[in-house]
C-alpha positions as CSV (number, residue, x, y, z in Angstrom):
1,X,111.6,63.5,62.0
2,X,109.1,66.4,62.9
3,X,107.8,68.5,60.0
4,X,106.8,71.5,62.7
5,X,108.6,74.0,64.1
6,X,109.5,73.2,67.5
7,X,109.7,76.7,69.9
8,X,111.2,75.1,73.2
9,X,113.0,71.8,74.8
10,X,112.5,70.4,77.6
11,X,115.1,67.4,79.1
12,X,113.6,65.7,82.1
13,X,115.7,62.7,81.7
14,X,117.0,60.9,84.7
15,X,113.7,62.3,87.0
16,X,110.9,60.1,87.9
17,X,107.1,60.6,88.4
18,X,105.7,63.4,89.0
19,X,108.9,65.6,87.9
20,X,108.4,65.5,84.7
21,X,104.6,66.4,84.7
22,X,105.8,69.1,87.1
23,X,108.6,70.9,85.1
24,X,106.8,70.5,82.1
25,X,103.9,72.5,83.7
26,X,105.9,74.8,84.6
27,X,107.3,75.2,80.7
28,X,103.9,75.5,79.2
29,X,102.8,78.5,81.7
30,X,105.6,80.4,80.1
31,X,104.6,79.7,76.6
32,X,102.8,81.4,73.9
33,X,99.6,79.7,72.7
34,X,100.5,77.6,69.7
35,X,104.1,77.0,70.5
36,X,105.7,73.6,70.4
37,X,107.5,72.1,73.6
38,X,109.7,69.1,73.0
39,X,110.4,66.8,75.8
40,X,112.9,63.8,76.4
41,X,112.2,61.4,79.2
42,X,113.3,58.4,80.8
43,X,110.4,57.6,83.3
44,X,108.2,54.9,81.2
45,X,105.2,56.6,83.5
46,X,105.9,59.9,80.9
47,X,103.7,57.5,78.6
48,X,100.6,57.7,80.7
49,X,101.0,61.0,82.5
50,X,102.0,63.3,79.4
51,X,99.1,62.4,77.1
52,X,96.4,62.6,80.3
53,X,98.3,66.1,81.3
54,X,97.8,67.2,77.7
55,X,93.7,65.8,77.6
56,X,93.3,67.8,81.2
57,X,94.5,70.9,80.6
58,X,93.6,71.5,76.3
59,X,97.0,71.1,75.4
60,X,98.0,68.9,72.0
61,X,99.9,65.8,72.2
62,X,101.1,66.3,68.2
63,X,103.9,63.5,68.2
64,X,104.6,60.6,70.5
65,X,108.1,58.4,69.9
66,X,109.4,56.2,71.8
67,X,113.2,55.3,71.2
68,X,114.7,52.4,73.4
69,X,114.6,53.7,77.3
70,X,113.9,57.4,75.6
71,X,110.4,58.8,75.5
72,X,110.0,61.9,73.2
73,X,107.0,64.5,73.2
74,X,105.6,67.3,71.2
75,X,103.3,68.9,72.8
76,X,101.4,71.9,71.2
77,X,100.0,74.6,73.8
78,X,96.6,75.0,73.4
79,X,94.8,78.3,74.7
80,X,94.4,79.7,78.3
């Protein structure tokens, strides 16, 4: 389990490339820097797209799980 404070959740299960990367766009413009977003998704291409959105953009990628068909991401917002 996390040992950080998670500030927002984000469920993009059931929508497939590039939906998730989309919404969760979306959810980090609206975000103060330093806050935590979780997200739950079911598209296996959430395991490439989330980390290179995170490298792009400045954004930290501080937990990674992946739990049968259910990918899991905390994702810190970095600075604007």
């Amino acid at each position: 389990m996390t040992d950080f404070k998670v500030d927002h959740e984000m469920d993009a299960q059931g929508l497939y490339c590039p939906e998730p990367v989309m919404l969760l766009h979306n959810k980090v413009r609206d975000m103060v820097d330093g806050q935590i977003v979780h997200v739950i998704a079911t598209d296996p291409s959430t395991q490439r797209d989330i980390p290179k959105f995170c490298s792009f953009l400045g954004h930290d990628l501080v937990e990674q799980q992946v739990n049968g068909d259910i990918f899991e991401y905390y994702i810190r917002k970095g600075s604007d």
